[in-house]
N, C-alpha and C positions, 0 to 999 in steps of 0.2 A: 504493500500500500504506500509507504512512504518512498517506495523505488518510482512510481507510478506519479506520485504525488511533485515529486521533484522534477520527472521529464517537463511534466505539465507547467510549473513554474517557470524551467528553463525554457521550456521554447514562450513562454510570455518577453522571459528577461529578451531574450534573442530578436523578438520584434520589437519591443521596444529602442533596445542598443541599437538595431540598424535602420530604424526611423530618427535617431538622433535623439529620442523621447528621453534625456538623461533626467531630468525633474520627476516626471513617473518613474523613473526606474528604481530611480533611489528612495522614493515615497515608498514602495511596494517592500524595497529591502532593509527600509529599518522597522518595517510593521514585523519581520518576521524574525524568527529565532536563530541566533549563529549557525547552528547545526542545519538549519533548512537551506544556508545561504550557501554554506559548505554543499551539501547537496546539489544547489542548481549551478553550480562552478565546475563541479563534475561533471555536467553532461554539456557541457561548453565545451569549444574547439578552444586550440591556445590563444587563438587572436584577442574572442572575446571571453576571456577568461584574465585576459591582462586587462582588457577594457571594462568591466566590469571592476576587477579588484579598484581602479583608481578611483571609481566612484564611491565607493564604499571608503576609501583613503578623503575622500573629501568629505562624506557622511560624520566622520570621526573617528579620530583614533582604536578605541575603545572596542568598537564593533568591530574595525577593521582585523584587530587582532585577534577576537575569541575568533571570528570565523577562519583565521590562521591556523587558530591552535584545534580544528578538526581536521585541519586537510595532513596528507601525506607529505614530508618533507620535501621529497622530488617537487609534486606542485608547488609547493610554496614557495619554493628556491625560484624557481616557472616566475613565481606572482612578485617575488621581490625583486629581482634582475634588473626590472627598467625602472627602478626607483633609484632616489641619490643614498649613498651612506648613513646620510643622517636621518631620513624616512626610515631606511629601515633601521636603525637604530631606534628612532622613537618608537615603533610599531613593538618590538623586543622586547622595549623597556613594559609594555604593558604587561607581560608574561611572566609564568613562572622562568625559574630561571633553570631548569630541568628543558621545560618546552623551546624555551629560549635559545638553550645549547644545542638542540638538536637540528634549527634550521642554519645555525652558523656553522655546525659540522657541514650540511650539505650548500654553502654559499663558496662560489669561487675563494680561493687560499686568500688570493691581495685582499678581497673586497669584505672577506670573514677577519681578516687584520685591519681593516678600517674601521668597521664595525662595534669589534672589543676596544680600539683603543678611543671610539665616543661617548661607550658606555661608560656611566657613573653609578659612583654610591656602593653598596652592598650588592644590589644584583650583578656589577661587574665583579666584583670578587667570586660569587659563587660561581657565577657563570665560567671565568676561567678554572675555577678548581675542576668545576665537572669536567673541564675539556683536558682534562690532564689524565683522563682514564680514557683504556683502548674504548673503542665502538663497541656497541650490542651487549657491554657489560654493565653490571650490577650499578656503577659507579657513574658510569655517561645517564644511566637512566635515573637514577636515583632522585629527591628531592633534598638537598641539605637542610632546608628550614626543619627541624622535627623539634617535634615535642618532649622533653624529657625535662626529668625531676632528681635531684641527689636523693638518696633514698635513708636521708634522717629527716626529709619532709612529712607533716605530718596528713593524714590523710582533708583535713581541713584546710590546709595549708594549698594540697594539691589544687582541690575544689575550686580555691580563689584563683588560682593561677590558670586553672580551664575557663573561666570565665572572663581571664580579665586577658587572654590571648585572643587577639585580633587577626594579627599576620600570620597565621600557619597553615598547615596544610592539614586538612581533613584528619581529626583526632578521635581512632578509633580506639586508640590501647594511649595510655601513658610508661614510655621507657622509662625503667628507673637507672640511674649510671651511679657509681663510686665520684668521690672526690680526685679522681684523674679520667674521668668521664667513658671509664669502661661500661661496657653493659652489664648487668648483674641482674634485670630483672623487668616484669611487664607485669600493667595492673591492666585490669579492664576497667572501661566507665562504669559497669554494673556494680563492681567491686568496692568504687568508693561510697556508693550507698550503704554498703550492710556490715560496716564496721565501726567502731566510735572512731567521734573527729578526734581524737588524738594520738591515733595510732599512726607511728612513722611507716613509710611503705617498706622499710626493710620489713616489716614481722607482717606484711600480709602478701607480698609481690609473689610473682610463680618464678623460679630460676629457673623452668625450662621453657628455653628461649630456642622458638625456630629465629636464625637469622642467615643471611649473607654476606659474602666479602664483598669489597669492589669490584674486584676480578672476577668474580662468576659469571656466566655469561646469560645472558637476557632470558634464554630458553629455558638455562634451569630454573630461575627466579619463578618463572610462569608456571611449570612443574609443582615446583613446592608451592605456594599461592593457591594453585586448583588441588595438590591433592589432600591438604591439610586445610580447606575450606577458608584463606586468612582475609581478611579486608586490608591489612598493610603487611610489609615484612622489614622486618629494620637491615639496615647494612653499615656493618664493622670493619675494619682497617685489621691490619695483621696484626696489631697489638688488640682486637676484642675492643677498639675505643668507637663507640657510636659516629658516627659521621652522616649517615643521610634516612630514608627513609622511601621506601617505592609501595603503592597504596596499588590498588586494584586497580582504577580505573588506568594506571599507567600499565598496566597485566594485562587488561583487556587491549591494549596497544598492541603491545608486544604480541600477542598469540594472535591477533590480525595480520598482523606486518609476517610474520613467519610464516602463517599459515599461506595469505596470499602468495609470497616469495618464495615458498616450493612447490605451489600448484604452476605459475606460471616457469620458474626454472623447470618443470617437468618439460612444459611445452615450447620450450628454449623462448621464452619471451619475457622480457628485460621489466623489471618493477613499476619503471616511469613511464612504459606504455598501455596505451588504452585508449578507448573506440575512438576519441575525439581529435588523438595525437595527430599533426597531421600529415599527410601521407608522406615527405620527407624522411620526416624524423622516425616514425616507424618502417621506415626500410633502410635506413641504417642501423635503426636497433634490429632487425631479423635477420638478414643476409648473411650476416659471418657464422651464423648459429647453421645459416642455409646448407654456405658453402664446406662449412668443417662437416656434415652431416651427408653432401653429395658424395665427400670424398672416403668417408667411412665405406658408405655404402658400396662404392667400389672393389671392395674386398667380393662384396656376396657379388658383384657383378662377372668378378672373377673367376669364381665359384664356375656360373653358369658355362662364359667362356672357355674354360677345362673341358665342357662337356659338350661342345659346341655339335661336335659332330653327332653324339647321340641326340639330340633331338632334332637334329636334323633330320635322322632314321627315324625317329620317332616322335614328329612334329603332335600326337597326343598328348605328350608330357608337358606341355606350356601353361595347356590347358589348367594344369593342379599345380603348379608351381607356385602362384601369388596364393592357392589356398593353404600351401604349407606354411607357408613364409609368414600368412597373415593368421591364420589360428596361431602359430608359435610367439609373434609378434603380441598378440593380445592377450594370451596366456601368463607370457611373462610379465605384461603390463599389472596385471592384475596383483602378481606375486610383488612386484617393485613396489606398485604403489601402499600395499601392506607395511610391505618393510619398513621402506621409508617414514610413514605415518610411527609405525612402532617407534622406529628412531628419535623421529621429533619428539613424544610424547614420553620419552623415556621409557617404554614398556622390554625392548628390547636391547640390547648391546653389543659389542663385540666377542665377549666371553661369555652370554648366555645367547648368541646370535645360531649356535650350530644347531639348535634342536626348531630352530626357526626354518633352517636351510631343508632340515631332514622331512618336515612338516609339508612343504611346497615340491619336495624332491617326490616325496609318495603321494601329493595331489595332483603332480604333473603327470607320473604314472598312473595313476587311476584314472583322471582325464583321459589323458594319451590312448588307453585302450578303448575309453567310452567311443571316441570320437574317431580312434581309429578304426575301431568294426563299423562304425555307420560309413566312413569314406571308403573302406572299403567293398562295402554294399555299393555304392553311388558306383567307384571306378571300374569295381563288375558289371554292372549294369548299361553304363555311357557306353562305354568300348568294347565292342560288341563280345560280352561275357565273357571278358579278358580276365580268369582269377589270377593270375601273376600280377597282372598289374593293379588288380582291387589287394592282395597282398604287400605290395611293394607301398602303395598307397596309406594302405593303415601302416604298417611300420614306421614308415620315414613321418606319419602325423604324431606317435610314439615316443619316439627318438626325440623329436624336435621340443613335444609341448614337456615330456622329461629334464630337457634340456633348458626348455626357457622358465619351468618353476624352482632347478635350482641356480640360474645366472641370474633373474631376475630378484631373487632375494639374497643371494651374495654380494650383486655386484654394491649394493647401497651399504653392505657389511665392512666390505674392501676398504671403499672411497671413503669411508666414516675412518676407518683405523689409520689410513693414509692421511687423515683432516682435510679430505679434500669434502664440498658440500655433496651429497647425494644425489638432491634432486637435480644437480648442474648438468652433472655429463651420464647418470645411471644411463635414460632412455636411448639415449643415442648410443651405446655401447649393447642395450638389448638389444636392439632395431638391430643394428650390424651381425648380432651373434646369432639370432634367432634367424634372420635371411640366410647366412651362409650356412649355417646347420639344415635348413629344410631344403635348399636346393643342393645339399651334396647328398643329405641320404637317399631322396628320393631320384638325383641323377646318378650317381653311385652304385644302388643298385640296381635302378636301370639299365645300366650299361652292361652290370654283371649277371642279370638274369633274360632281359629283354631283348638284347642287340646281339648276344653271341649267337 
């Protein structure tokens, strides 16, 4: 509904911006909620998607920014480019200073060093600390503003101090720290109700603390977050000294951003593309994905050519060729895409990965015979009651969907243990092994039962 609801917006914005109607335009877009505005940006081409942002810059700051801080850094990068330094610095300064790092991460290097050295006050301080932690880690995502208490506070004490905090970030738990601001302890809000006001939170805090380092990398933060049910997670320095604070609604970020980011590396297609991008720009993001994938594929091309001459003799075998190639191909898809998901999600690993592989090896085989007694019904049949080649037929479908249920779930096992990402290059390494496997066994033994 609100997918549906946004097109409809956007193509209003879209006639209005190209009737020059910029007074309605901008009437319509502060009637509405940042998240909606985010929405009709999305389904904008880039031209007017930059034309739009500056009216919304002319609207006021304010606005201009929450509806920043919905969009995907990529875009946003997109929407700040044709601004000066110091626009986009004012627009920053509206923001957290977590949200704030994340679009200066993704701004040109000079124009990302103009930026911090405009910024003032406190938010430039955090903002640089966060950028001193690698990407996609605990530490770039975190919030430094957090909540926390010494914990000879007494639970009255805490009371006043949650009420009389203005500037923080969403306080779902109160950290309690030691007198050199290690972690030692988490109250809940529920907490400070059902004990007297005088009790310090050392004698009522829990010591068992989920938390994270800076280093940890964004996936697992989302992990623990979804499987221990948290609303925030705190994040500690190698010495256990509190430092920041990443709340769910930044988790709900992150398992979007990952999630979309290996559906589309599945399909070799680049994060910052999408339906609106325009035709340029997304075929210089495809092409190289195109051309590294023509050239693989030339292996199984190979394949064929080896056997050139038998189907020549026996110009029927063409005919089943793409059927091998293409059941094996989506067999193993199915095994990958498992895998990989298990990957993301923490379910599986490299050292409990083999009963994963063993799992897919005897569904490829039990497949493999389903579908190869039915092709080889079809190859009996087609060719006039050829049982050698309704046999040669189910085999090599055997062999192949065998073959693509255990590469298909190794191959994401591998590129994990190598750091390399999974979902990058897995398909394109199946597509290749799956084609050459089904066109050798089924020309293969072609040649060796068919052609002598």
């Amino acid at each position: 509904m609100q997918i549906q609801k946004a097109r409809v917006m956007a193509g209003s914005a879209r006639r209005l911006l190209h009737r020059n109607a910029k007074g309605h335009l901008a009437n319509m877009l502060t009637k509405l909620r940042s998240q909606d505005v985010a929405n009709i940006l999305r389904e904008m081409s880039d031209r007017d998607q930059i034309a739009l942002f500056a009216i919304l810059m002319r609207e006021g700051l304010p606005l201009a920014a929450e509806t920043l801080n919905h969009l995907e850094p990529e875009l946003g990068t997109l929407l700040l480019q044709p601004l000066t330094s110091q626009e986009i610095t004012e627009i920053l300064q509206e923001m957290d200073s977590d949200d704030a790092a994340a679009f200066i991460t993704a701004l040109p290097e000079e124009l990302a060093d103009e930026v911090l050295d405009l910024m003032r006050g406190k938010q430039s301080k955090e903002v640089k600390g966060l950028l001193r932690y690698e990407e996609e880690t605990a530490g770039r995502i975190m919030t430094p503003n957090v909540f926390a208490l010494n914990e000879d506070v007494t639970i009255s004490e805490a009371i006043n101090a949650v009420q009389a905090g203005t500037d923080l970030e969403m306080v779902f738990y109160i950290y309690v720290v030691d007198d050199r601001n290690h972690l030692v302890g988490v109250v809940s809000l529920r907490q400070l109700l059902m004990v007297p006001p005088s009790t310090p939170l050392k004698k009522m805090m829990s010591t068992d603390i989920l938390s994270v380092t800076t280093d940890t990398d964004q996936e697992e933060v989302a992990r623990q977050v979804a499987l221990y049910d948290l609303l925030a997670i705190p994040v500690v320095d190698r010495q256990n000294r509190l430092v920041g604070i990443i709340t769910v609604d930044d988790v709900i970020d992150v398992i979007q951003e990952e999630a979309t980011e290996d559906i589309l590396h599945l399909a070799g297609v680049n994060t910052d593309d999408h339906v609106y991008t325009s035709r340029w720009q997304s075929y210089k993001k495809r092409i190289p994905w195109l051309a590294v994938n023509l050239f693989t594929l030339m292996v199984a091309a190979k394949v064929v050519a080896v056997y050139e001459g038998t189907i020549a003799a026996l110009p029927f075998l063409a005919i089943f060729l793409p059927v091998v190639a293409g059941l094996g191909g989506n067999a193993g898809t199915q095994a990958l895409t498992l895998t990989v998901r298990g990957l993301a999600l923490g379910e599986i690993s490299w050292s409990s990965g083999r009963s994963a592989v063993f799992k897919e090896a005897l569904l490829g085989l039990g497949n493999g015979i389903t579908i190869g007694l039915l092709a080889a019904v079809a190859g009996y049949l087609w060719i006039d009651y050829n049982w050698m080649l309704g046999l040669i037929l189910g085999a090599a479908m055997i062999i192949n969907l065998l073959v693509a249920g255990i590469i298909g779930s190794a191959i994401p096992l591998i590129l994990t243990r190598l750091r390399i990402d999974p979902a990058v290059a897995s398909s394109m390494l199946l597509t290749t092994i799956t084609d050459a496997v089904g066109f050798f066994a089924i020309l293969a033994m072609a040649f060796r039962f068919l052609e002598q």
